[in-house]
N, CA, C, O and CB atoms as a CASP TS submission, in Angstrom:
PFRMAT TS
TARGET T0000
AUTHOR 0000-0000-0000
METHOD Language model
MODEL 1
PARENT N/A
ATOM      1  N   UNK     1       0.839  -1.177   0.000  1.00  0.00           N
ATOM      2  CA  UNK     1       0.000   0.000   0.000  1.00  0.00           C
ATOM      3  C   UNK     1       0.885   1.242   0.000  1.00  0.00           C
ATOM      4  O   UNK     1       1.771   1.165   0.850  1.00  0.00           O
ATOM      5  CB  UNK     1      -0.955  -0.003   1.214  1.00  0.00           C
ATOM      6  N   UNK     2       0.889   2.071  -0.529  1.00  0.00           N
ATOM      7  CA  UNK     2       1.255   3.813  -0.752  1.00  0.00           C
ATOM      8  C   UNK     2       1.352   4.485   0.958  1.00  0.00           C
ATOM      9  O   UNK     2       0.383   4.658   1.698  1.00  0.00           O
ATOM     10  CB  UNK     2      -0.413   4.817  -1.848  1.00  0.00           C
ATOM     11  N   UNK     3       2.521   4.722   1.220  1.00  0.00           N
ATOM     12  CA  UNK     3       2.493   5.352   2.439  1.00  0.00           C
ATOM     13  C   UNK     3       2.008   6.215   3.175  1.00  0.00           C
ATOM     14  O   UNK     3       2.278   6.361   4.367  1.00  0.00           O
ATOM     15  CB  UNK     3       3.083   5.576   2.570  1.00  0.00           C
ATOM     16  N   UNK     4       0.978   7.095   2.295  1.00  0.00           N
ATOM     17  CA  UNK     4      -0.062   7.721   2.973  1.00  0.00           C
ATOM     18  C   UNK     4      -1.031   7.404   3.330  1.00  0.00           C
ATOM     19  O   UNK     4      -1.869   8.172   3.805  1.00  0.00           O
ATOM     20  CB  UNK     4      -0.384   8.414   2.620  1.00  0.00           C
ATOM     21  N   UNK     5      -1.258   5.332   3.096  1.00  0.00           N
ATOM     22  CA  UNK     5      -2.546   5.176   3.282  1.00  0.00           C
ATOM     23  C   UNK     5      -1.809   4.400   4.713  1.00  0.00           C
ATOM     24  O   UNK     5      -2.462   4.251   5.745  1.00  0.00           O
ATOM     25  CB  UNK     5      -3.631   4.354   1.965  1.00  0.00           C
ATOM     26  N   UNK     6      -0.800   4.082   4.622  1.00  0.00           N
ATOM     27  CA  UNK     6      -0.970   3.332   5.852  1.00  0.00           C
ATOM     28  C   UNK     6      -0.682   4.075   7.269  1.00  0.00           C
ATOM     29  O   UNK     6      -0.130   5.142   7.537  1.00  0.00           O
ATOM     30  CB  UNK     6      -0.072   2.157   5.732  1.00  0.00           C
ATOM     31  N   UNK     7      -1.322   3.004   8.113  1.00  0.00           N
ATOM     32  CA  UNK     7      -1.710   3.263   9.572  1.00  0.00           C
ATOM     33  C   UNK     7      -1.050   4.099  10.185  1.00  0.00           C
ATOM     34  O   UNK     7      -0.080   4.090   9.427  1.00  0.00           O
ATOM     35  CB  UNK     7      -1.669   2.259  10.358  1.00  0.00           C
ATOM     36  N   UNK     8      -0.682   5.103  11.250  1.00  0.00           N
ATOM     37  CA  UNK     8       0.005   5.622  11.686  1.00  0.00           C
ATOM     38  C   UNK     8       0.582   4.886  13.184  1.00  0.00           C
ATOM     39  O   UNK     8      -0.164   3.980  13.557  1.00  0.00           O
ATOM     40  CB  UNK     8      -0.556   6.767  11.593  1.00  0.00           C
ATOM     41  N   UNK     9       1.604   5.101  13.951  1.00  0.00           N
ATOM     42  CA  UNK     9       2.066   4.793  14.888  1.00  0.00           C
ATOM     43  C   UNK     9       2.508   2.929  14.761  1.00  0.00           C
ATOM     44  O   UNK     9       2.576   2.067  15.637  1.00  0.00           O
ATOM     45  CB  UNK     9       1.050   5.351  15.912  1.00  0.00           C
ATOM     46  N   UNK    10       2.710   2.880  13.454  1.00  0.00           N
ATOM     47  CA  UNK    10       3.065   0.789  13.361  1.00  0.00           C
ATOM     48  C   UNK    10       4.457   0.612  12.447  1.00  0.00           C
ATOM     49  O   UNK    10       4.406   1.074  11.307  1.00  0.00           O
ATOM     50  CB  UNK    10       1.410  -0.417  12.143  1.00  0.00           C
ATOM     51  N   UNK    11       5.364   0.142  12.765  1.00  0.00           N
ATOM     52  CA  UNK    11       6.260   0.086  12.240  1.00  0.00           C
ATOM     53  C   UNK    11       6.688  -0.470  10.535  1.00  0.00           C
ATOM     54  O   UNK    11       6.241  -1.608  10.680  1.00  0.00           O
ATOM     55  CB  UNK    11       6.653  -0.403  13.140  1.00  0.00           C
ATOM     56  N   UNK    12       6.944  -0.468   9.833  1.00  0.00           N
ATOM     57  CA  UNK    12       6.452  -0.620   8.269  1.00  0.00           C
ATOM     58  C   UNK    12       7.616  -0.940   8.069  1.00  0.00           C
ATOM     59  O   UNK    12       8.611  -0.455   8.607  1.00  0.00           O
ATOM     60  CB  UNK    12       5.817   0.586   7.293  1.00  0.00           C
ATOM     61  N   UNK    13       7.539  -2.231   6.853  1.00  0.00           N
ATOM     62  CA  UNK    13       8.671  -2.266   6.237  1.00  0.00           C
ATOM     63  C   UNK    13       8.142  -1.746   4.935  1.00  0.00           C
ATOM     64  O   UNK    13       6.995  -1.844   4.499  1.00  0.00           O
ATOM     65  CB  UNK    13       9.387  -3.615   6.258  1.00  0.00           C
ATOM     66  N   UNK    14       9.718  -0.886   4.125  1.00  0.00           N
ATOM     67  CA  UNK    14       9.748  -0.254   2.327  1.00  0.00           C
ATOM     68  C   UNK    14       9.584  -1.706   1.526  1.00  0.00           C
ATOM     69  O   UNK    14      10.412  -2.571   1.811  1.00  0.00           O
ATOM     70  CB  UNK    14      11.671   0.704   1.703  1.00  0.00           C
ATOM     71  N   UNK    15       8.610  -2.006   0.588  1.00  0.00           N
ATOM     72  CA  UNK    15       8.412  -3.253   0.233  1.00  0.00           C
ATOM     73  C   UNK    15       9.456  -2.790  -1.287  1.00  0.00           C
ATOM     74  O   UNK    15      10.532  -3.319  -1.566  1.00  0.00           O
ATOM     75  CB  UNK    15       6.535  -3.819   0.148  1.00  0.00           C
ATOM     76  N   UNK    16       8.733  -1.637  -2.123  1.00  0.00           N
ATOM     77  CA  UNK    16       9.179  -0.773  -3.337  1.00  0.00           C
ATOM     78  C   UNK    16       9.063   0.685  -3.873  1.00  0.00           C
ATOM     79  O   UNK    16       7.908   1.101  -3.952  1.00  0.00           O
ATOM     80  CB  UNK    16       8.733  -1.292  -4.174  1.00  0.00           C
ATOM     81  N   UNK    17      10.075   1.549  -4.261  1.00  0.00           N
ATOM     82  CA  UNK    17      10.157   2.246  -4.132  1.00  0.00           C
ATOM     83  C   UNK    17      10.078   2.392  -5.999  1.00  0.00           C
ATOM     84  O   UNK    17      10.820   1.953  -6.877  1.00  0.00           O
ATOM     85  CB  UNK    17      11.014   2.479  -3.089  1.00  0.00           C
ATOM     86  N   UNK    18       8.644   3.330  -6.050  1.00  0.00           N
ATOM     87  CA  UNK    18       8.184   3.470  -7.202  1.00  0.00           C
ATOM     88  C   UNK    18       8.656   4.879  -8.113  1.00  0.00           C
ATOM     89  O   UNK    18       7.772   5.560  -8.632  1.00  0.00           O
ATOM     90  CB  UNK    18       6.795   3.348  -6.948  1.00  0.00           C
ATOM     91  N   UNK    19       9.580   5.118  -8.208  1.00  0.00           N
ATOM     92  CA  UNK    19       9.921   7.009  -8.882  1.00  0.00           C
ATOM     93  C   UNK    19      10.988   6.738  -9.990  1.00  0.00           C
ATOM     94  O   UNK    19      11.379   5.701 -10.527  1.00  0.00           O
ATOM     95  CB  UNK    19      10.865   8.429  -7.437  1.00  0.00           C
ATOM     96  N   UNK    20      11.237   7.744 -10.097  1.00  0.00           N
ATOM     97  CA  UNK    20      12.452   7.845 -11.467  1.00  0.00           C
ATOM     98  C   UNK    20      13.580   7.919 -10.948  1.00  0.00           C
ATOM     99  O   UNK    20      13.703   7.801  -9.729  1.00  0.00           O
ATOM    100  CB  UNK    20      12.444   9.130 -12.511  1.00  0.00           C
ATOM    101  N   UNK    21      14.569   8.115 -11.713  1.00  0.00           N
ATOM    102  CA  UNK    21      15.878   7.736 -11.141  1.00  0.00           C
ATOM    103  C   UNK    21      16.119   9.064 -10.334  1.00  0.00           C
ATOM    104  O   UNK    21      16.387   8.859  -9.150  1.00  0.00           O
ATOM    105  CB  UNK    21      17.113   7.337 -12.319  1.00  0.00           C
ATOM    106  N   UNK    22      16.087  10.160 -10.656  1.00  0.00           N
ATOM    107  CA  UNK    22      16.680  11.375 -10.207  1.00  0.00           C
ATOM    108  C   UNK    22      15.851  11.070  -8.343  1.00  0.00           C
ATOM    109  O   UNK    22      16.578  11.013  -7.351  1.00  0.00           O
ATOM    110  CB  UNK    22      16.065  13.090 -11.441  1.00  0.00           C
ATOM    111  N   UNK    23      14.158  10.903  -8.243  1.00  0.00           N
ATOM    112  CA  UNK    23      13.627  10.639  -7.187  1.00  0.00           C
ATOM    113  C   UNK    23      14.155   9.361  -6.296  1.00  0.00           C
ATOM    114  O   UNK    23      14.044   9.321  -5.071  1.00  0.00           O
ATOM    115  CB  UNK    23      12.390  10.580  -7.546  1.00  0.00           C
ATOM    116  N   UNK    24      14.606   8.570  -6.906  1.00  0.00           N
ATOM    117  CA  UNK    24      15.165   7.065  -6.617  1.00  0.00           C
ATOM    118  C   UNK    24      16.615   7.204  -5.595  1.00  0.00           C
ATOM    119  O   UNK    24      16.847   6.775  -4.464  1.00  0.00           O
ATOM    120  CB  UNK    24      15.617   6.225  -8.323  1.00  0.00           C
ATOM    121  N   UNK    25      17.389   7.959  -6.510  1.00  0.00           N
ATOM    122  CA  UNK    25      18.723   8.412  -5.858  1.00  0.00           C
ATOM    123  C   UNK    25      18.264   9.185  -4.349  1.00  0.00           C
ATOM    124  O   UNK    25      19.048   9.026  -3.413  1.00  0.00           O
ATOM    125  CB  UNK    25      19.624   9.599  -7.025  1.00  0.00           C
ATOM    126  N   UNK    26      17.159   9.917  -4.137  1.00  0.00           N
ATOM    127  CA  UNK    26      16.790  11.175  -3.163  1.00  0.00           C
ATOM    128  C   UNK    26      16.425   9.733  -2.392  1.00  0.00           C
ATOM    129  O   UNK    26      17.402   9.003  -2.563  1.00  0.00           O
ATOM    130  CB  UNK    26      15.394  12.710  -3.605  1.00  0.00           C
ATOM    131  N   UNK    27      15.782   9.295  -1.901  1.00  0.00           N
ATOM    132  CA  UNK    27      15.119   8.309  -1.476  1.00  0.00           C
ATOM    133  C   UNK    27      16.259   7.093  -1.018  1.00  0.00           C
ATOM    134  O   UNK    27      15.985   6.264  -0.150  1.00  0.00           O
ATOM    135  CB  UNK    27      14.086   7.947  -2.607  1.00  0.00           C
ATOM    136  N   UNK    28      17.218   7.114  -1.543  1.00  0.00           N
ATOM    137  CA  UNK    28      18.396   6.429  -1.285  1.00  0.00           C
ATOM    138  C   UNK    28      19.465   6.914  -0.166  1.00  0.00           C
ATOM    139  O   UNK    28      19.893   6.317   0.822  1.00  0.00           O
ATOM    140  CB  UNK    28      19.007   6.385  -2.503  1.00  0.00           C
ATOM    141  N   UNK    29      19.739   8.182  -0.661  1.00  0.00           N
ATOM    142  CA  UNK    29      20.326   9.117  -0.001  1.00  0.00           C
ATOM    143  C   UNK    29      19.377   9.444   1.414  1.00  0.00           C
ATOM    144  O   UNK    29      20.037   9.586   2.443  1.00  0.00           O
ATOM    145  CB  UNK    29      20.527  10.320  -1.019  1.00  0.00           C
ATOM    146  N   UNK    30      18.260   9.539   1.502  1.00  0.00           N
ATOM    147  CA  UNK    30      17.804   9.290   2.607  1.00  0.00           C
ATOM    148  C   UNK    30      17.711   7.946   3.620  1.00  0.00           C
ATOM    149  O   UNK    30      18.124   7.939   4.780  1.00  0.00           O
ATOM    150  CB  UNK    30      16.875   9.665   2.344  1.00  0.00           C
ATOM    151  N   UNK    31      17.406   7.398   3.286  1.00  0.00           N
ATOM    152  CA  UNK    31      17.668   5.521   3.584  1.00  0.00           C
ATOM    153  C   UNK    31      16.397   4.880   3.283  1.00  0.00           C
ATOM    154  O   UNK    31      15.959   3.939   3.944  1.00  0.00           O
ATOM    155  CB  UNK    31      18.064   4.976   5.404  1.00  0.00           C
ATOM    156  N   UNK    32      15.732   5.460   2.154  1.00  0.00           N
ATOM    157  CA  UNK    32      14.542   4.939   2.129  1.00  0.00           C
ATOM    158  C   UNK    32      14.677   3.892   1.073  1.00  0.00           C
ATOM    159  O   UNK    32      14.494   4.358  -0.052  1.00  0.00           O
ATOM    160  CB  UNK    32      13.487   5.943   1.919  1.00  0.00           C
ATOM    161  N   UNK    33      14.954   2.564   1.103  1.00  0.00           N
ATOM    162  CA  UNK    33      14.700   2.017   0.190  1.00  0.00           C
ATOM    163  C   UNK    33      13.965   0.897   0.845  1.00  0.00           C
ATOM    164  O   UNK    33      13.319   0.917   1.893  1.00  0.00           O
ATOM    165  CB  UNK    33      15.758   1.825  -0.614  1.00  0.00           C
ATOM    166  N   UNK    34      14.315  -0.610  -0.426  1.00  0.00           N
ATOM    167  CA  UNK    34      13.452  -1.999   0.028  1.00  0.00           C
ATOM    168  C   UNK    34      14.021  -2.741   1.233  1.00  0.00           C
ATOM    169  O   UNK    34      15.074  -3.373   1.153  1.00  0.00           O
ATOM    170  CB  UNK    34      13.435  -3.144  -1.200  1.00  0.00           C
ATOM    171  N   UNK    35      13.379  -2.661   2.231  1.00  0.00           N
ATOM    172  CA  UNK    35      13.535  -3.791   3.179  1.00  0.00           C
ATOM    173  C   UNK    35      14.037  -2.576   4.414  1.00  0.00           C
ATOM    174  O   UNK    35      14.466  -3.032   5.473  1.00  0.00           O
ATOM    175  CB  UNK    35      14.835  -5.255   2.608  1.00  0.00           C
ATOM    176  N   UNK    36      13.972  -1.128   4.249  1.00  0.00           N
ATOM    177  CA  UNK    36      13.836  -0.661   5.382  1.00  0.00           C
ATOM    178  C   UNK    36      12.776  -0.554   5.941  1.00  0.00           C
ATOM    179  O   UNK    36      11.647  -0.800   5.516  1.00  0.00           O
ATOM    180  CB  UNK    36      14.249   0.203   5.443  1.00  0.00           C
ATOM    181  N   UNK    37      13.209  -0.068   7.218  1.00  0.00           N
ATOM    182  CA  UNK    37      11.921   0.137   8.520  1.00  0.00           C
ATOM    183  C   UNK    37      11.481   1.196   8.681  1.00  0.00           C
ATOM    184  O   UNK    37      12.344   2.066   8.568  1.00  0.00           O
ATOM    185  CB  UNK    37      12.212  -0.106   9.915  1.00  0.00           C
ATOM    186  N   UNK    38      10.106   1.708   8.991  1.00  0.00           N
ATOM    187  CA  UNK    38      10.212   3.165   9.233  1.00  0.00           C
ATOM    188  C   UNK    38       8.222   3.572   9.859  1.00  0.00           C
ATOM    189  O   UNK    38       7.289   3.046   9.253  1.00  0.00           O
ATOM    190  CB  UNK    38      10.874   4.092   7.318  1.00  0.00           C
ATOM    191  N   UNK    39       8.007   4.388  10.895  1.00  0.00           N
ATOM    192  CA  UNK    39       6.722   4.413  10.586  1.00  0.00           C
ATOM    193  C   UNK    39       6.109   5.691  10.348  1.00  0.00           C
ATOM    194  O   UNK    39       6.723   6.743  10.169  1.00  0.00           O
ATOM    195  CB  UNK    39       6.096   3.803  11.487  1.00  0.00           C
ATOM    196  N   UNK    40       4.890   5.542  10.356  1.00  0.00           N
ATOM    197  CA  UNK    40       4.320   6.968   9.739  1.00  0.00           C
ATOM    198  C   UNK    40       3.622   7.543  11.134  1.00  0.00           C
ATOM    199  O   UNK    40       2.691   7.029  11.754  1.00  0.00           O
ATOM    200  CB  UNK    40       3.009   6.753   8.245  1.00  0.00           C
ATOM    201  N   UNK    41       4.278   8.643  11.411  1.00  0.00           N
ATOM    202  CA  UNK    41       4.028   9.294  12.605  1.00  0.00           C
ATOM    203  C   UNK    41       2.664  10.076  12.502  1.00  0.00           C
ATOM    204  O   UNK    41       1.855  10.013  13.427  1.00  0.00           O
ATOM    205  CB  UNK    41       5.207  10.206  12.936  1.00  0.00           C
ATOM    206  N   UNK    42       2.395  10.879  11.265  1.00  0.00           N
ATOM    207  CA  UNK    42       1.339  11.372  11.423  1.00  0.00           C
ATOM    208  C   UNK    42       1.457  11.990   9.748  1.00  0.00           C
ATOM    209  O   UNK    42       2.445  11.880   9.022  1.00  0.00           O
ATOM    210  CB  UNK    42       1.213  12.339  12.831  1.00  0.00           C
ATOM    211  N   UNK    43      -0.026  12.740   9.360  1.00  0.00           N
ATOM    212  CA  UNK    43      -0.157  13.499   8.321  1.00  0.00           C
ATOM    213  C   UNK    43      -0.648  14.787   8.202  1.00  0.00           C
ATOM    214  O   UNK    43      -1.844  14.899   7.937  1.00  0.00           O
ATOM    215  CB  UNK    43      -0.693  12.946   7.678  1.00  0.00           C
ATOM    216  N   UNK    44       0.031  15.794   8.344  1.00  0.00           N
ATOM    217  CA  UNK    44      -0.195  16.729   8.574  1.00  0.00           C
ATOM    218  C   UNK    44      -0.396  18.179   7.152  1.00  0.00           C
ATOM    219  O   UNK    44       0.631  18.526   6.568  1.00  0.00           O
ATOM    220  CB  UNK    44       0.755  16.691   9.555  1.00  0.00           C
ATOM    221  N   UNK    45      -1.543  18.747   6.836  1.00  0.00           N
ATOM    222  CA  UNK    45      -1.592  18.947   5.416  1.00  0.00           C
ATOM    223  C   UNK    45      -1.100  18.054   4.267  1.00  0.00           C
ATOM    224  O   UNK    45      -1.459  16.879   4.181  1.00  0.00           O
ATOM    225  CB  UNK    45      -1.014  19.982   5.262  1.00  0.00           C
ATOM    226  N   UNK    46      -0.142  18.726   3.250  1.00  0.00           N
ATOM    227  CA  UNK    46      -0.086  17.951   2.153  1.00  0.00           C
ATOM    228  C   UNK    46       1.304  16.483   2.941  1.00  0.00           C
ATOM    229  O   UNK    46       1.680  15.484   2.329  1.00  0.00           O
ATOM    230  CB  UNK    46       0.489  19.219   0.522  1.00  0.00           C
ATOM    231  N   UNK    47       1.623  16.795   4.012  1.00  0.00           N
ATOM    232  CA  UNK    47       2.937  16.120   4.252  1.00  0.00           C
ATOM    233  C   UNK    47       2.341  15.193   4.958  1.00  0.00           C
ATOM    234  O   UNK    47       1.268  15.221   5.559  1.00  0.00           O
ATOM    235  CB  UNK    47       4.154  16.863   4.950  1.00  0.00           C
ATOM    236  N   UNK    48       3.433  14.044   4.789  1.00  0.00           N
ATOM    237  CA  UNK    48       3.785  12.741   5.425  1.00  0.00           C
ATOM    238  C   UNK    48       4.743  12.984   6.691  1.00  0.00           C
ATOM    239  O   UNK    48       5.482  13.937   6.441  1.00  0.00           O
ATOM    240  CB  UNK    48       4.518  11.773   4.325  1.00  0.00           C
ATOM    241  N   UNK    49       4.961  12.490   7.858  1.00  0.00           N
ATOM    242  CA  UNK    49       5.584  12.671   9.147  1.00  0.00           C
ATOM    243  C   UNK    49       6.159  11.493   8.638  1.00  0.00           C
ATOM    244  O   UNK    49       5.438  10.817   7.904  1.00  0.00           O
ATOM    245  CB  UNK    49       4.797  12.795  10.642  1.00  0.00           C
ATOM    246  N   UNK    50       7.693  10.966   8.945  1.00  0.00           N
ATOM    247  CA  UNK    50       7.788   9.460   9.335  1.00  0.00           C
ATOM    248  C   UNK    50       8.871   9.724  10.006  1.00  0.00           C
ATOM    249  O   UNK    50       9.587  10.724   9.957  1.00  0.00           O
ATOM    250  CB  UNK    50       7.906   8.253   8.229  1.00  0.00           C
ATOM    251  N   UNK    51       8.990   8.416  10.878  1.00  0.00           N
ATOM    252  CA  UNK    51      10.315   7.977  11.796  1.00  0.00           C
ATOM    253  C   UNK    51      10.805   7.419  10.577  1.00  0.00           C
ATOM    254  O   UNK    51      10.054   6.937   9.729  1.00  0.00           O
ATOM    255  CB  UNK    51      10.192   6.827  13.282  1.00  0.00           C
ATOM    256  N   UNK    52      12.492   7.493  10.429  1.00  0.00           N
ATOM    257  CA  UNK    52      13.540   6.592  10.131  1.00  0.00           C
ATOM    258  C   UNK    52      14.949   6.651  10.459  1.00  0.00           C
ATOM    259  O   UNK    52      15.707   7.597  10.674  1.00  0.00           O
ATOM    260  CB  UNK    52      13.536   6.493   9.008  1.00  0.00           C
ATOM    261  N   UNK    53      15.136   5.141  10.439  1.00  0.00           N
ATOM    262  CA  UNK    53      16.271   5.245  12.004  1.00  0.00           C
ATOM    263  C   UNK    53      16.192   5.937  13.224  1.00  0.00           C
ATOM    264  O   UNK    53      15.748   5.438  14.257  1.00  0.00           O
ATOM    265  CB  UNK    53      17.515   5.810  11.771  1.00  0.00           C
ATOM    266  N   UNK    54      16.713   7.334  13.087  1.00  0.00           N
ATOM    267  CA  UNK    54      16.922   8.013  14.593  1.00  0.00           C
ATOM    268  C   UNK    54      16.252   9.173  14.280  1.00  0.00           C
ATOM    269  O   UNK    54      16.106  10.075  15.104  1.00  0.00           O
ATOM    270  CB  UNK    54      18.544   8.321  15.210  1.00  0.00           C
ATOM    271  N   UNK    55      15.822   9.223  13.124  1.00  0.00           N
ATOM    272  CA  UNK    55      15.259  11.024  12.936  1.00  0.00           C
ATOM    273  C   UNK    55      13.534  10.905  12.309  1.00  0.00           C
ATOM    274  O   UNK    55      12.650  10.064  12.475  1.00  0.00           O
ATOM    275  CB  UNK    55      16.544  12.128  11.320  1.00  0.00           C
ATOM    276  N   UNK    56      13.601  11.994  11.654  1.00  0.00           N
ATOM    277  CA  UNK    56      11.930  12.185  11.750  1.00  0.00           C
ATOM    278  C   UNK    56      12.471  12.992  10.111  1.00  0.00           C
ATOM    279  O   UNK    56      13.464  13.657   9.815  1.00  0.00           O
ATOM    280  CB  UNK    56      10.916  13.422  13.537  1.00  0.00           C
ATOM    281  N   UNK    57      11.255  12.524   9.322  1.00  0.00           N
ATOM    282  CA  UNK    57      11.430  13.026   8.006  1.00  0.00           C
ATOM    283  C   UNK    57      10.117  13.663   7.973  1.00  0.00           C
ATOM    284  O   UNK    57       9.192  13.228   8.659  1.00  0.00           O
ATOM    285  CB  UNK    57      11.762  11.955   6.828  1.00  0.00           C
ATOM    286  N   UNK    58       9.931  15.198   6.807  1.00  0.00           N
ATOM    287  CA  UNK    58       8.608  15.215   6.084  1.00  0.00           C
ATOM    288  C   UNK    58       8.552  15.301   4.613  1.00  0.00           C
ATOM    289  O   UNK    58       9.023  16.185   3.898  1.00  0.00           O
ATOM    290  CB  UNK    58       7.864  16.288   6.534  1.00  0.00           C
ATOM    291  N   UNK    59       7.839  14.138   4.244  1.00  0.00           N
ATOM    292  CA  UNK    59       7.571  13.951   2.685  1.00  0.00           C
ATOM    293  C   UNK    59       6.240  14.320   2.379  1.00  0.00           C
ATOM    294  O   UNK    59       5.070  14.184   2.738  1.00  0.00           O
ATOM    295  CB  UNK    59       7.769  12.483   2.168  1.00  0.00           C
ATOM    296  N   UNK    60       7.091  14.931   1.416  1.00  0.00           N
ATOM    297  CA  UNK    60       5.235  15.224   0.440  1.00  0.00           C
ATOM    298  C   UNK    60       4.318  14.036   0.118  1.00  0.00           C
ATOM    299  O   UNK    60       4.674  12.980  -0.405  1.00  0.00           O
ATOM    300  CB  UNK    60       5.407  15.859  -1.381  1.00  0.00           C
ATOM    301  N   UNK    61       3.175  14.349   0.481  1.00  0.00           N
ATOM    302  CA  UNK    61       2.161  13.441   0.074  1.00  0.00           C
ATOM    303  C   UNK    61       2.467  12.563  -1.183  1.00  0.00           C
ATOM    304  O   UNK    61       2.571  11.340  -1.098  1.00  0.00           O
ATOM    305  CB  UNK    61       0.962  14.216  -0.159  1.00  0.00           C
ATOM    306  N   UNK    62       2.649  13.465  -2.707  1.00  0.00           N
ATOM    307  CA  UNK    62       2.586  13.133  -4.041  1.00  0.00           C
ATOM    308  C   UNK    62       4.275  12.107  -3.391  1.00  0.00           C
ATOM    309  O   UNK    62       3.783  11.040  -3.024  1.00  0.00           O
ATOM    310  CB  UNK    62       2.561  14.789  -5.514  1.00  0.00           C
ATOM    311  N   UNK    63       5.365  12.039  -3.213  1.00  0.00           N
ATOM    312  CA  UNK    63       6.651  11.907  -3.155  1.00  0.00           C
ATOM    313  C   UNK    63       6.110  10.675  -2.388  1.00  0.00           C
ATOM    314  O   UNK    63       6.262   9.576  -2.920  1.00  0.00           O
ATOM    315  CB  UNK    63       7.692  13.092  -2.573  1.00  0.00           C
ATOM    316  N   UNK    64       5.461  10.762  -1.122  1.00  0.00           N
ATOM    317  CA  UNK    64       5.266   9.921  -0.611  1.00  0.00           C
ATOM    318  C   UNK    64       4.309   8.567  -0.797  1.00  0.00           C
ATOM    319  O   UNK    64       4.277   7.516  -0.157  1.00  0.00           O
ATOM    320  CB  UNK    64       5.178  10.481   0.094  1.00  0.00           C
ATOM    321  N   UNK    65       3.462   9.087  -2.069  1.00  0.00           N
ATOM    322  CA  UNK    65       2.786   8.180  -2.692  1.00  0.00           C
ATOM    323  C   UNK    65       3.638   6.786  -3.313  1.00  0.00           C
ATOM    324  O   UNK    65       3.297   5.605  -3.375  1.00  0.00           O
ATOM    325  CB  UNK    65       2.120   8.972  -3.710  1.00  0.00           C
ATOM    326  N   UNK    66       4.997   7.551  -3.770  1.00  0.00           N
ATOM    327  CA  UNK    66       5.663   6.487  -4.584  1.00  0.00           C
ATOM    328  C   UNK    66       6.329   5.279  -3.643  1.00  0.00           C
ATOM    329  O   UNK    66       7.107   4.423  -4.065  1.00  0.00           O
ATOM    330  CB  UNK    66       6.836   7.216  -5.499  1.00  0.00           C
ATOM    331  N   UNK    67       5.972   5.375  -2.628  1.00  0.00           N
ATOM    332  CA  UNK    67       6.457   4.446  -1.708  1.00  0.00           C
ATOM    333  C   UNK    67       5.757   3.659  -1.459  1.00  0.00           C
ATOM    334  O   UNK    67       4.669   4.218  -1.318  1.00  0.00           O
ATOM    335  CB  UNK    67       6.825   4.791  -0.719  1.00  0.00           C
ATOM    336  N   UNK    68       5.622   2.296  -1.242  1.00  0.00           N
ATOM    337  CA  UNK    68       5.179   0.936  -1.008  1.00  0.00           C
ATOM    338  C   UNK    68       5.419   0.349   0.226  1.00  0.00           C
ATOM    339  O   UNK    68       6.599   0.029   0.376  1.00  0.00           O
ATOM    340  CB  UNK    68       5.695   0.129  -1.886  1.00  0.00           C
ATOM    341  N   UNK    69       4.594   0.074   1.271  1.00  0.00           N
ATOM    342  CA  UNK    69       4.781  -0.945   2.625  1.00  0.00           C
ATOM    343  C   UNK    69       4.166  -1.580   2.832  1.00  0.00           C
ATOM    344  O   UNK    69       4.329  -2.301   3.817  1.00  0.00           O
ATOM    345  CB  UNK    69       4.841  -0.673   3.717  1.00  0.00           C
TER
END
């Protein structure tokens, strides 16, 4: 499912990471790829909240669509 649909406060694994290469590399460089952990803290306007690793990210909704857990 697309990471804005899923649950908030449950720990998620990245199943696939759906974007183009230029978005692919960003998403890498962050540690977001397949078989990481991460959860969705909350949604706040157009943004996504998530834990990963030790910090707290905000992704855009659309950005955050391309993600799979």
């Amino acid at each position: 499912m697309p990471l804005p649909i899923a649950p908030t406060g449950v720990e998620l694994t990245v199943k696939k990471v759906l974007a183009d290469e230029k978005n692919k590399r960003h998403f890498e460089n962050l540690g977001i790829i397949a078989g990481a952990s991460l959860t969705v803290l909350s949604q706040v306007g157009g943004s996504v909240i998530i834990k990963l690793h030790d910090g707290r990210l905000a992704l855009d909704k659309g950005l955050a669509m391309k993600i799979l857990v």
